[in-house]
C-alpha positions in Angstrom: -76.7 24.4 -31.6 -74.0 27.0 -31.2 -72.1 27.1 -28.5 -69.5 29.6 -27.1 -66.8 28.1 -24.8 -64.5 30.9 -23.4 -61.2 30.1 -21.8 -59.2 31.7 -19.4 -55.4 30.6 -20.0 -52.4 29.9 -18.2 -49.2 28.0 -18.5 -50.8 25.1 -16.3 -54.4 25.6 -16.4 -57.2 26.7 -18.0 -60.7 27.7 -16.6 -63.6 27.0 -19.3 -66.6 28.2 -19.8 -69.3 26.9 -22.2 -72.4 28.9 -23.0 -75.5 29.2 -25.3 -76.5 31.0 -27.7 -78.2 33.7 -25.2 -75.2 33.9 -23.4 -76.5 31.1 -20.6 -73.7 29.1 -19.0 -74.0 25.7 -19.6 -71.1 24.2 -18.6 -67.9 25.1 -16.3 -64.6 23.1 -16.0 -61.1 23.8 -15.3 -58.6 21.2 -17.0 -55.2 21.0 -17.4 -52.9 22.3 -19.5 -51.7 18.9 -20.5 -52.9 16.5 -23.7 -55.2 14.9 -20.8 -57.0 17.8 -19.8 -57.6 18.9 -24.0 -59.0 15.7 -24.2 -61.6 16.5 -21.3 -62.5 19.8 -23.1 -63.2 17.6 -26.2 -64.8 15.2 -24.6 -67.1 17.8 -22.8 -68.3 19.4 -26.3 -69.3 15.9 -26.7 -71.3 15.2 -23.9 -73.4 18.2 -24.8 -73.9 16.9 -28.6 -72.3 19.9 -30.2 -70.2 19.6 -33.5 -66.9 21.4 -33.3 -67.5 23.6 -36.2 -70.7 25.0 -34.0 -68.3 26.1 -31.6 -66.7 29.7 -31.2 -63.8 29.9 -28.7 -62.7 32.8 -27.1 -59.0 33.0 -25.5 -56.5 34.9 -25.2 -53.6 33.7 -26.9 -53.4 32.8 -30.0 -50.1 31.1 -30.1 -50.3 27.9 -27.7 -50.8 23.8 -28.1 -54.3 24.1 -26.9 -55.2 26.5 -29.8 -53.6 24.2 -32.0 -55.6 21.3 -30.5 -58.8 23.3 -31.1 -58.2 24.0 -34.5 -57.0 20.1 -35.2 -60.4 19.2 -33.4 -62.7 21.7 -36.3 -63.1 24.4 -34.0 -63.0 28.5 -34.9 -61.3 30.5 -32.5 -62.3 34.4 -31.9 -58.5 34.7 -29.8 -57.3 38.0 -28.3 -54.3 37.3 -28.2 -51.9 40.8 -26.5 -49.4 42.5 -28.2 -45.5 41.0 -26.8 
């Protein structure tokens, strides 16, 4: 099953967003930008029985520790990350 999870980031939290295939959300959280609060996300795309490499993440930076955790974790990222 694929599985979009978009994320709205900030320097000390992130909103998330996980949806179907048709667009549906599923799932809405908002962690921490902290090891703890990656670790939620993970364990979220878990709980719904979803491999990582089924997931596409949209966020908008592509230079960050939660990208980094992402990738570690076997997930693709679609970032939009802005111009500096």
């Amino acid at each position: 099953m694929k599985v979009y999870i978009g994320i709205d980031w900030s320097k000390d939290k992130h909103d998330l967003a996980f949806m179907n295939a048709a667009g549906r959300v599923v799932l809405r959280k908002v962690i921490q930008h902290s090891e703890q609060g990656f670790w939620e996300l993970e364990h979220m795309r878990r709980q719904l029985g979803v491999e990582a490499g089924e997931c596409e993440v949209g966020i908008e930076t592509a230079d960050n520790m939660l990208v980094e955790f992402l990738w570690q974790q076997g997930m693709r990222s679609c970032t939009s990350s802005h111009p500096r």
